[in-house]
C-alpha positions in Angstrom: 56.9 -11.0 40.5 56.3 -9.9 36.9 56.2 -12.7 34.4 55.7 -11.2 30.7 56.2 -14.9 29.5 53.3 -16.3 31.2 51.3 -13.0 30.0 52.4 -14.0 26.3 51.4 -17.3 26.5 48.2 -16.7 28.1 48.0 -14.6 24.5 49.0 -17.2 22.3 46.7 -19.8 23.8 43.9 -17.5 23.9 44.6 -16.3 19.8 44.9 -20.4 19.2 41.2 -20.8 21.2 39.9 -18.4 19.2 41.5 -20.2 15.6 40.1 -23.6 16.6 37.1 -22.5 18.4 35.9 -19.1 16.5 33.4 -17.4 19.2 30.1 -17.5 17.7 28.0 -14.9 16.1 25.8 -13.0 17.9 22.0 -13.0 17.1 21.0 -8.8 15.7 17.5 -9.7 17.4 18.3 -10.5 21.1 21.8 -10.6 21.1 23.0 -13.8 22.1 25.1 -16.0 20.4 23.7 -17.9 17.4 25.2 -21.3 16.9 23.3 -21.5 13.5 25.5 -19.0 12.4 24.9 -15.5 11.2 21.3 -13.8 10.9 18.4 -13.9 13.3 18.7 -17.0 15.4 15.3 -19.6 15.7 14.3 -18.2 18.6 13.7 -15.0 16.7 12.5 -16.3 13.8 9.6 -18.3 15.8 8.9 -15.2 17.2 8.0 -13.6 13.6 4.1 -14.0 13.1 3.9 -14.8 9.6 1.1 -14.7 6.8 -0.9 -17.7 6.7 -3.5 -18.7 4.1 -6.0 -17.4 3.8 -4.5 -14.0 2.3 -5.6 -11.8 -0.7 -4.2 -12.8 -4.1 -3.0 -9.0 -5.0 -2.0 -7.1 -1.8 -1.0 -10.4 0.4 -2.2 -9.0 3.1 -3.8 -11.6 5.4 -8.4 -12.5 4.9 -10.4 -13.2 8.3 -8.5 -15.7 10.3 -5.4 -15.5 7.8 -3.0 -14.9 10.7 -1.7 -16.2 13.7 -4.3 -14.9 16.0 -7.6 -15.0 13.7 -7.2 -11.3 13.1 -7.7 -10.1 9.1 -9.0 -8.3 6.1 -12.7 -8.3 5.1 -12.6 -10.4 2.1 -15.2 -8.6 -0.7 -17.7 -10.7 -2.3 -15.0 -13.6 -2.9 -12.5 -15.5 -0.7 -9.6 -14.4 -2.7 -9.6 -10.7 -2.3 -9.8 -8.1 0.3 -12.1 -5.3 0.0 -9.7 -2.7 -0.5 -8.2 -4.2 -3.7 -11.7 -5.3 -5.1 -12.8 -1.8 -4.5 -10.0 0.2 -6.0 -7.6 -2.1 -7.6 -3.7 -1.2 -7.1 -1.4 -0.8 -10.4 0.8 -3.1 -9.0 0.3 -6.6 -10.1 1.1 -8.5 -6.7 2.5 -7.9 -3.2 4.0 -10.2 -1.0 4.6 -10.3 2.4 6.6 -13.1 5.0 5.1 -11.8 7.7 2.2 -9.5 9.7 2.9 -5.8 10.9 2.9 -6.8 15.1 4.6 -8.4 18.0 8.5 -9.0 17.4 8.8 -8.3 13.7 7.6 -4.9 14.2 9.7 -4.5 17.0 12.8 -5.4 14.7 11.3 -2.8 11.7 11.5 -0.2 14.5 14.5 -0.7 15.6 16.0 -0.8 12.1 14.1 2.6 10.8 14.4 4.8 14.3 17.2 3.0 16.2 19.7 3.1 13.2 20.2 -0.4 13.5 21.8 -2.0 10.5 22.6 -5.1 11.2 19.3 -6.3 12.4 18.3 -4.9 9.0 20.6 -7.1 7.1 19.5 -10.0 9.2 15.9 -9.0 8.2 17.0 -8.4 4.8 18.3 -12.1 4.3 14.7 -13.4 6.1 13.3 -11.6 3.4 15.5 -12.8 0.3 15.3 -16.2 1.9 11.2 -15.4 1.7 11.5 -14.2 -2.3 13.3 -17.1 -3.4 10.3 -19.5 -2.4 7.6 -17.2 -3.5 7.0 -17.7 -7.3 3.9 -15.4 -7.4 7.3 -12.5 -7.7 8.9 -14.1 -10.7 10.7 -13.0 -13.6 11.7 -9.5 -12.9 14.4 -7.9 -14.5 15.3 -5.6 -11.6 15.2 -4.6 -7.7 14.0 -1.0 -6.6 13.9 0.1 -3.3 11.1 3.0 -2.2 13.4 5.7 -1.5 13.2 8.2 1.3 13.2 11.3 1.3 16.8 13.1 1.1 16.1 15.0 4.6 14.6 11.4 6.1 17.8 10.0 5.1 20.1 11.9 6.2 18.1 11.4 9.9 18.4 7.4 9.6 21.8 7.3 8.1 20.5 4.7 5.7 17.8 3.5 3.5 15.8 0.6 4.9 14.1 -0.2 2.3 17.4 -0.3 -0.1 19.3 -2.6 2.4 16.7 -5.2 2.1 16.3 -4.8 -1.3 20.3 -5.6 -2.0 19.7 -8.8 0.2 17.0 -10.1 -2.5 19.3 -8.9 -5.6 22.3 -10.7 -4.2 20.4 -13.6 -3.4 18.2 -13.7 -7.1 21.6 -12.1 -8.9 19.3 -9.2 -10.1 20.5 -6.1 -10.5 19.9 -3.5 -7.9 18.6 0.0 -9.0 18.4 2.2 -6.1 18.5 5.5 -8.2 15.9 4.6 -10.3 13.3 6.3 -8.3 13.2 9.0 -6.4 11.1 10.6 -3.6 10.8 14.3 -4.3 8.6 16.2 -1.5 8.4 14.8 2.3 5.6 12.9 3.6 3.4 13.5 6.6 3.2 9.9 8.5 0.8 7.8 6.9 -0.6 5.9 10.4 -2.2 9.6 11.6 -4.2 9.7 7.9 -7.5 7.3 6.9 -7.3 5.2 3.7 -8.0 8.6 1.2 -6.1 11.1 2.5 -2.8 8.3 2.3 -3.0 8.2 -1.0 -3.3 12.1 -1.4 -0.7 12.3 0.6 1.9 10.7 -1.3 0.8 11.5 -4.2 3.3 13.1 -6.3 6.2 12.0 -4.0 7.7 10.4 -6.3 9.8 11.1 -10.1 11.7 8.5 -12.3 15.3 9.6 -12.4 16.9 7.3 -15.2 13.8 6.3 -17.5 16.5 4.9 -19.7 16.6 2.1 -17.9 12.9 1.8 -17.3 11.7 0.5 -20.8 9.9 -2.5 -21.1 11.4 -3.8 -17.7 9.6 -6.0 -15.2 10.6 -4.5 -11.6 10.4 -5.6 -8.1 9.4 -3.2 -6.0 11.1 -3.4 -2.3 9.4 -1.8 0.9 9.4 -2.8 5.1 5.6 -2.4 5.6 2.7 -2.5 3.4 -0.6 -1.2 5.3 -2.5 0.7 3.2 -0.6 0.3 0.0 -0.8 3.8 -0.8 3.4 4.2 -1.4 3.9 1.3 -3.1 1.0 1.9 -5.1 2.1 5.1 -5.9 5.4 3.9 -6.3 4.3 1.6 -9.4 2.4 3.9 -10.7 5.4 6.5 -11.2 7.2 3.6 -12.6 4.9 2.0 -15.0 4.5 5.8 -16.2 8.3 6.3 -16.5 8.2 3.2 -19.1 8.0 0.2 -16.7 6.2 -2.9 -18.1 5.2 -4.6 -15.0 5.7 -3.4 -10.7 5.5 -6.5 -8.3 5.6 -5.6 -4.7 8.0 -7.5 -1.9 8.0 -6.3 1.7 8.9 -7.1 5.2 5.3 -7.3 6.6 1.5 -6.4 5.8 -1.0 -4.9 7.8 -3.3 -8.0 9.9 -6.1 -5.2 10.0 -8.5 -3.7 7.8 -7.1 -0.2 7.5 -9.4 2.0 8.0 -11.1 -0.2 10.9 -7.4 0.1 12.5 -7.4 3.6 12.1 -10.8 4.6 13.5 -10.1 2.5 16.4 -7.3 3.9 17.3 -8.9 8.0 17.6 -11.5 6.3 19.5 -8.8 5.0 21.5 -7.4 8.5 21.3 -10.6 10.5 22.5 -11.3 8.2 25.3 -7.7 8.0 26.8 -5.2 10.8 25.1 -2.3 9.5 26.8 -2.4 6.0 26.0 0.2 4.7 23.0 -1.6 6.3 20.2 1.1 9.3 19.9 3.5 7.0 20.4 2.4 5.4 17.4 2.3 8.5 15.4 6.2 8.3 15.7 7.1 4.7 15.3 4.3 3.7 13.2 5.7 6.3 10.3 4.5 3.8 7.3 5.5 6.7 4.6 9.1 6.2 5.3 
């Protein structure tokens, strides 16, 4: 026998469960509810490999042994540089990483940049802000720029990466956000398939200032997922400091744990010996010019 009152209380008891007893978030990274609220849960978060000391003082990107598993870049001469930025110095003044291009934080950048997956972005994005806030090396600034992608890339992804981690950090530091500022003008071919030279030809000229206005005399804060080579952000600060910027600090997701070109010789030798193994694969995910 039908009984629409016992249906309506089962409702009303169930709405009053979920008053009381909100369910709880679930984690972006695996899914499963967080009981330390919103974001990426601890599990997740011990699963980042971060950037330990020893790291270069200008690119942060991680000296022999400066990550979790030993791995690094040759340090030139000193212990406080890399090679690559005592060689050819980049015209911004510092980048900064929380953590190293591999194991589950790559896994998360992929699935926000070719899985459309926003909320895992956000999640990464307040990992990040959380990073900023504790890193003084990035302070003042007067503003937050996202690299910008490419209006046909966009339109692919649905949204910027970069720019949704970048409104994370100027929320969090109540800076303003100027995602306009700078825009990317000509596609990119993907920076993983190119050695160290032909990345920086590559985006070379990508870039234009849109409001320069804006630009004068300002200290900026330059927001990106990945910093390998450091051929777009460099690039990047150098279109800005032209356009009337005063100073282009660098904030992104993760840095390289290898020394670039090493990385990228190993892999065609990888790619001679066994042409089916994951090196195409990489050519696709491991798309650094965003």
């Amino acid at each position: 026998m039908d009984r629409p009152w016992l249906t309506l209380a089962k409702r009303v008891w169930q709405g009053t469960l979920d008053v009381l007893l909100p369910p709880r978030p679930l984690c972006p990274g695996c899914q499963r509810p967080n009981r330390h609220g919103r974001g990426l849960c601890r599990g997740c978060l011990s699963r980042i490999p971060r950037v330990a000391p020893p790291f270069c003082v200008r690119c942060g990107r991680p000296l022999r042994g400066g990550d979790e598993l030993g791995r690094g870049n040759e340090p030139a001469g000193g212990v406080d540089q890399c090679r690559a930025c005592r060689q050819r110095p980049y015209l911004f003044s510092v980048a900064r990483a929380p953590g190293v291009y591999d194991g589950a934080l790559r896994d998360y950048i992929h699935r926000v940049k070719f899985g459309a997956d926003r909320a895992l972005g956000e999640a990464l994005g307040q990992l990040l802000a959380d990073y900023a806030v504790r890193t003084r090396e990035l302070w003042p600034v007067d503003a937050v720029v996202p690299v910008p992608l490419h209006p046909a890339r966009l339109e692919e992804r649905g949204f910027n990466q970069a720019e949704v981690l970048a409104r994370a950090v100027a929320n969090r530091v109540s800076r303003p956000l100027w995602p306009h500022v700078l825009e990317r003008v000509r596609p990119t071919a993907a920076q993983a398939r190119l050695p160290m030279e032909s990345r920086r030809a590559n985006v070379r000229g990508a870039f234009r200032v849109r409001e320069a206005a804006l630009l004068a005399g300002k200290r900026l804060l330059l927001i990106d997922d990945v910093l390998t080579s450091g051929a777009t952000a460099g690039e990047a600060a150098r279109v800005l400091l032209r356009g009337g910027a005063t100073e282009v600090k660098v904030l992104c997701l993760a840095v390289g744990a290898h020394e670039t070109e090493w990385l990228w010789r190993q892999r065609q030798a990888e790619h001679r010996t066994n042409p089916g193994n994951s090196w195409v694969h990489d050519q696709r995910v491991d798309a650094f010019s965003t």
